[in-house]
N, C-alpha and C positions, 0 to 999 in steps of 0.2 A: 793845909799842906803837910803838917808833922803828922796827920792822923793817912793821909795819903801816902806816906812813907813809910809809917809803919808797917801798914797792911801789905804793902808789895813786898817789904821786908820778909813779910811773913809770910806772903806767898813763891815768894823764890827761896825761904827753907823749907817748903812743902814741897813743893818740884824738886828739890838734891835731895831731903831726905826719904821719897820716894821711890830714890834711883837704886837704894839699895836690894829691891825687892827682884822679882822675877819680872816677864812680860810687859814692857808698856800697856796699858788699860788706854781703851778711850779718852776716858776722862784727864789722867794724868797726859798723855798727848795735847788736848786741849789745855791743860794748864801750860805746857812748858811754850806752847806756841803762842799764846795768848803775850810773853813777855816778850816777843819779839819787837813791835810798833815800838816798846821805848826803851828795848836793851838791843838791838838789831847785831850787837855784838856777839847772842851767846846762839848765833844760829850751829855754830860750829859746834860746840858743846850737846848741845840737840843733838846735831846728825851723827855724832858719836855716840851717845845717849840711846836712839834708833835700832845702828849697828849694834853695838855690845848688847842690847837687851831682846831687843826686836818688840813687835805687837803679839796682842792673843785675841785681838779683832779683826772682824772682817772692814777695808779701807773701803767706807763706801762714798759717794760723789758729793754726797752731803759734805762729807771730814774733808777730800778733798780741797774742797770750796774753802772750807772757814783755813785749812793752811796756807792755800795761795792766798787768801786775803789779808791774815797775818806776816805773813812773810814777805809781803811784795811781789807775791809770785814766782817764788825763791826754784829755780830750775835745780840746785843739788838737791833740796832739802824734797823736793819733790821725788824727785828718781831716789834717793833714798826709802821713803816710803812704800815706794810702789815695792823696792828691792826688801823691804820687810815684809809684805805682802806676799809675795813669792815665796820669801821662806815659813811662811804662814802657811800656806797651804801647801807646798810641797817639801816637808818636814825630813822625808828622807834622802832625796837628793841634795839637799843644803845644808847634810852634817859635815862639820868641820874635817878634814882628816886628821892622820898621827902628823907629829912633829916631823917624823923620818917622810913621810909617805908626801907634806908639805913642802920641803927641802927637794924633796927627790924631783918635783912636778919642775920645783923654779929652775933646778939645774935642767931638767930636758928644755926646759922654755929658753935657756938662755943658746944652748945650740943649736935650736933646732928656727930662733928669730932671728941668729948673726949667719946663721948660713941661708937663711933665707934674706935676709938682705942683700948678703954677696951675689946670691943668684936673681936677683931683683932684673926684670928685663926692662928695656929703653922703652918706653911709652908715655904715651900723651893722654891727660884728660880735662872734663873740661867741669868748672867749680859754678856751681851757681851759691851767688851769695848775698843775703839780704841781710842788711845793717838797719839797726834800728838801735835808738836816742833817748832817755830818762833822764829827767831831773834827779839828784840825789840819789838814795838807793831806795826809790820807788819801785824799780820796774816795771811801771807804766809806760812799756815800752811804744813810741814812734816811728815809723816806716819812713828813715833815712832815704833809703836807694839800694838799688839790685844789680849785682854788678856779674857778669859772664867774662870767667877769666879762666886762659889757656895754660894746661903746667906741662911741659915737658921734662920727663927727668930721664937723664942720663948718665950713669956711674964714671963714664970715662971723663963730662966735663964738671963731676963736685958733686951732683945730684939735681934738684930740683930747680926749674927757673921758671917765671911768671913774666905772663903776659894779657894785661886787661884786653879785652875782645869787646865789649862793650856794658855800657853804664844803661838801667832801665831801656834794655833793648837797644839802642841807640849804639851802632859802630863808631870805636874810638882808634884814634890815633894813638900807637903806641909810641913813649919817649923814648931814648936812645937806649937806656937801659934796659926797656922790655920787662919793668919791673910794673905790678899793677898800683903800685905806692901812689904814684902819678894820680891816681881817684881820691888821693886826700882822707881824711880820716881816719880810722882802728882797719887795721889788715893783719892777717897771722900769714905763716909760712913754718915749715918745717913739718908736716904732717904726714911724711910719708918716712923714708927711709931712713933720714937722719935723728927722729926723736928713737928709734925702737933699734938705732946703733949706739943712742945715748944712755938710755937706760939701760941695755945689758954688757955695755964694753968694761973689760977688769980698770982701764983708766978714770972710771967714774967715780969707781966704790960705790956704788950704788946699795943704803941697806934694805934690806926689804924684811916685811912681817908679813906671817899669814895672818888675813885679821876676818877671815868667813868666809861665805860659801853661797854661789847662788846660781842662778839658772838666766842665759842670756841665749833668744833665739834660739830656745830649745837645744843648748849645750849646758852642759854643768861646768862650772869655774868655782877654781879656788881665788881667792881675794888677795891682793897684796897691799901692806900699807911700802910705800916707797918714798927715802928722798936723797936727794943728791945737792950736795955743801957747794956753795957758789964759790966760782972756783972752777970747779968738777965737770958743773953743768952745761957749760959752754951755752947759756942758753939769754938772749939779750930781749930786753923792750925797748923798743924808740920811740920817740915822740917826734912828732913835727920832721924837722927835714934833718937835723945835724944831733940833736939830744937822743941821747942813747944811755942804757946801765945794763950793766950784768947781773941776774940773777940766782941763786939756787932751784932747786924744785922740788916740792913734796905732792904727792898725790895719792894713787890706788890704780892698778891694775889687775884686770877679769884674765885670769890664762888659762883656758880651756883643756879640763883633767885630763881630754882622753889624747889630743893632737899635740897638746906643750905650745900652742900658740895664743897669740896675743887677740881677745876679743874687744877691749875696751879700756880705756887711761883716760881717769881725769886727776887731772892738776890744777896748782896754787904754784905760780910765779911767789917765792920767798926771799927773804934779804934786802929786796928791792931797798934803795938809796932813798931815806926818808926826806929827802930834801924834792926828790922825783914827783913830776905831775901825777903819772902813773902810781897809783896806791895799793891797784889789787889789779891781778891779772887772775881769771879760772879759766880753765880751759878742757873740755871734751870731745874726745876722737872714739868714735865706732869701727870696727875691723868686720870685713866680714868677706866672704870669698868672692873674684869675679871673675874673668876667661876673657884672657890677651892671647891672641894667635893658638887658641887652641887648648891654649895651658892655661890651671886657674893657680890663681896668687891671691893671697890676704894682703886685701887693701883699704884702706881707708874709704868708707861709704857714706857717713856726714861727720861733720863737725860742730863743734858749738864754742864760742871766746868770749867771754864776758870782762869788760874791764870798765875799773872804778879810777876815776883821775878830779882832780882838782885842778881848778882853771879860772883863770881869772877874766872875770865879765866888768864890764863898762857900762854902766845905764845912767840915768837921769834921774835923782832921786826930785820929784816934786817935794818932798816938806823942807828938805835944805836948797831947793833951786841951785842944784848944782849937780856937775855928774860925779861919779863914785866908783871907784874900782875894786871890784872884792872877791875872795875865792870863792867859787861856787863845785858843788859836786857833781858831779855828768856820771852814767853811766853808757857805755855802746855796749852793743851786742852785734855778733858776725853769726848768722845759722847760717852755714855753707854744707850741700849735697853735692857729691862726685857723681859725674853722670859722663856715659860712652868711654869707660877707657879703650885705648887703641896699641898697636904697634907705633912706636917712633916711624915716622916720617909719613903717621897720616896727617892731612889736613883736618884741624877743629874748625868746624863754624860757628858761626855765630844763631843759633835759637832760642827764641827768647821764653820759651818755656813757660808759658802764665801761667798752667793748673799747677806744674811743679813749683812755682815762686809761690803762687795762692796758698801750696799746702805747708809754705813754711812758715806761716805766719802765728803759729804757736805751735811750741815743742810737742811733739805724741808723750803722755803718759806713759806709758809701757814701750818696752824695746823690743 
């Protein structure tokens, strides 16, 4: 045991004090990931590690492989990679800009997303979304259920409102509220207008860092690190039916050099109330252009929510002949695709979309 301690010792001062160099190597990649199955904590440190350094390798299906196997099949730490890769090979669209010319991008992105929210027109779309179930923070993820659910948003009555259309195809009754909660388990909401009024309104304080540069669906974007102090954030996770807390939010946002608009946000629900089921909330939203009545609008085109909660199970232990109640770790996942947005006052049906449910049954690598 102490000769097993040592050496991890000593290979987790091999991995920091490697960091000081240039380029992640191969090899060093495989060391810092290799620590993951029994520090699962320093995934964060890594995908900072990634960013700030980047690779001078090409990411092949092999390396791939052995990260999702260390990782649990870690979805940041993946899209991070690939987002090294990108700047691997395309070296000169992913150089950093000036300080002035970084400043300069976020102030047009903040006018040019709050008036584009203002003029956000009344339309309907409709969410496909597949939940799936891990023990612990395996990621061995489980195919929960798929649920087709209706948003209407409209500025005159608050913004966005849901309505479950039906569960693994199957026509549901909706409850009084028209909330799709009614389906039980991990649901998000807020993915349209109200998060990209939160992150650029002066009432947020929202700080932001330029922190790189990368290439998303063949647009160049500058990188921002962002967080907003709970409080600020206006931003809540609930559990179950009455259990609720407010959180802050930190994450990174893609804003597109040459339009000032928003291509991509992912966040970390922070502050969260450590007494809360709910432990860890990540959460990513894809922006990308569609066409309502003629006019195109950047909207939201998949999603992805990953949440870590503690819960307490009830089993039958056979050696004490008795049953037992103990915290156990769960993790859900929500892959939700936007599909036919419309003008307000068409009717969504209900389609139950097999190829498109099929194809979400694990994230695309690349964007």
């Amino acid at each position: 045991m102490l000769l097993a301690a040592f050496l991890l010792a000593g290979s987790l001062f091999v991995a920091r004090a490697q960091t000081a160099g240039g380029p992640l190597t191969s090899q060093e990649l495989v060391r810092l990931v290799y620590q993951l199955p029994s520090h699962p904590e320093k995934r964060d440190e890594i995908i900072e590690e990634i960013r700030k350094r980047g690779i001078n390798f090409p990411l092949t299906d092999g390396l791939r492989s052995v990260v999702a196997s260390k990782s649990g099949n870690d979805a940041l730490l993946r899209r991070t990679l690939e987002e090294a890769e990108r700047r691997r090979l395309n070296p000169t669209v992913t150089v950093m800009p000036s300080e002035a010319e970084a400043e300069d991008i976020l102030a047009r992105a903040r006018v040019a997303t709050l008036a584009a929210v203002k003029d956000m027109p009344d339309f309907v779309v409709r969410q496909l979304i597949t939940r799936y179930q891990a023990r612990g923070t395996t990621q061995n993820w489980t195919t929960l259920d798929r649920l087709t659910v209706a948003v209407s948003y409209r500025e005159s009555i608050g913004g966005e409102q849901y309505k479950l259309l039906a569960v693994n195809g199957l026509p549901e009754a909706a409850d009084e509220s028209g909330s799709y909660r009614q389906a039980g388990g991990s649901t998000t909401t807020g993915e349209f207008a109200s998060l990209m009024r939160k992150l650029f309104e002066e009432e947020s304080q929202t700080v932001f860092k330029a922190a790189g540069a990368d290439t998303l669906r063949g647009r160049r974007a500058i990188i921002y690190n962002f967080e907003i102090k709970k409080g600020l954030a206006d931003q809540t996770i609930t559990y179950g039916d009455v259990s609720r807390v407010k959180t802050g939010l930190r994450g990174m946002v893609w804003i597109d050099r040459e339009n000032f608009r928003v291509l991509r946000t992912e966040m970390t629900f922070t502050e969260i109330d450590p007494d809360f089921p709910v432990k860890k909330l990540e959460k990513k939203i894809d922006y990308d252009w569609v066409t309502i009545a003629d006019k195109r609008y950047l909207l939201p085109i998949e999603a992805e929510a990953i949440f870590t909660a503690e819960v307490p199970v009830t089993y039958f232990d056979p050696r004490r002949e008795m049953r037992v109640t103990e915290l156990q770790t769960f993790q859900n996942r929500n892959l939700i695709r936007f599909r036919s947005y419309q003008k307000f006052g068409t009717e969504v049906k209900i389609i139950e979309d097999i190829d498109e449910f099929e194809d979400e049954k694990e994230p695309s690598k690349k964007p």
